[in-house]
SETISE-953634 format. One record per residue (C-alpha): residue in one letter; x, y, z. Coordinates in steps of 0.5 Angstrom, whole numbers, plus 500, padded with zeros to 3 digits. Layout:
N
AXYZ ...
//
This chain:
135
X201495471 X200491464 X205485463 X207484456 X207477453 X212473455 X217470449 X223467448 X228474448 X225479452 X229481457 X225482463 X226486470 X226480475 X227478482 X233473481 X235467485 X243464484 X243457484 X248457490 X244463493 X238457493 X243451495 X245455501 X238455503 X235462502 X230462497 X229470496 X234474492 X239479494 X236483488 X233484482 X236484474 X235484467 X233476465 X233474458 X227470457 X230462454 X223458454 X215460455 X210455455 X204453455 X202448462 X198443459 X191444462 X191451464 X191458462 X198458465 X204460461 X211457465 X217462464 X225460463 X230465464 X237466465 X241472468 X244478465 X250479470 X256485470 X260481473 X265478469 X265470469 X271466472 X276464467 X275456469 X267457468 X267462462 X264457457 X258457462 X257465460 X256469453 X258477454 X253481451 X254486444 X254493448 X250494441 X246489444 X245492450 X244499449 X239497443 X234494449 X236499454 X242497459 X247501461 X253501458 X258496463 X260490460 X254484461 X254477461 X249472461 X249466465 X248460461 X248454466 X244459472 X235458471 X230461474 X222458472 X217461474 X209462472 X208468468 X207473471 X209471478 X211476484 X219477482 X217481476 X221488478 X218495475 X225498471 X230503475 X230507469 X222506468 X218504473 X212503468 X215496465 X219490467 X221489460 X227492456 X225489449 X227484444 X234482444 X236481437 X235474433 X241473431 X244473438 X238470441 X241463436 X248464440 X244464447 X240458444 X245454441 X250456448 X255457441 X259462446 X265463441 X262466435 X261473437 
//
């Protein structure tokens, strides 16, 4: 399978770890989901590129930590691909691994590619600047 370049805004196929999952000593996941790529970068003196990604969850967050989490435009969603439940993705939740990685996941809908594509410019500045109360 070719991987495609890792960028800030791809949403990828990935393996991914919840902080409490980690904080009760598991270190794999219990599944695979859509992740939003945030930072890619070159590791100095190496060919290795180390990725940041935040999850993409149909779970609604809980009131008392909805500032942590941003929902999805369903026209977003559908443009790179998703279903068409509601999406929220995690603000404070981090995975970093290097590019590619064995937590990369072939999609359900294609198993030929771990990516959905870009999401759009615009929403990718909310994601950035976690300024969760425009929409």
């Amino acid at each position: 399978m070719k991987f495609p370049e890792p960028a800030p805004g791809l949403v990828i196929r990935y393996y991914y770890l919840w902080k409490e999952d980690y904080d009760e000593g598991k270190y794999e996941a219990s599944k695979d989901r859509p992740c939003a790529i945030v930072l890619a970068a070159k590791v100095k003196d190496t060919a290795a590129t180390q990725v940041v990604v935040i999850p993409i969850t149909h779970s609604e967050p809980d009131p008392a930590d909805a500032s942590a989490s941003l929902e999805m435009p369903a026209a977003v969603a559908k443009s790179i691909g998703l279903d068409a439940g509601r999406h929220w993705l995690r603000l404070t939740q981090l995975n970093r691994f290097i590019w590619p990685g064995y937590d990369l996941r072939p999609r359900p809908d294609d198993p030929s590619r771990v990516d959905y594509g870009f999401i759009p410019e615009e929403f990718f500045n909310q994601v950035q600047s976690c300024d969760h109360r425009r929409k």
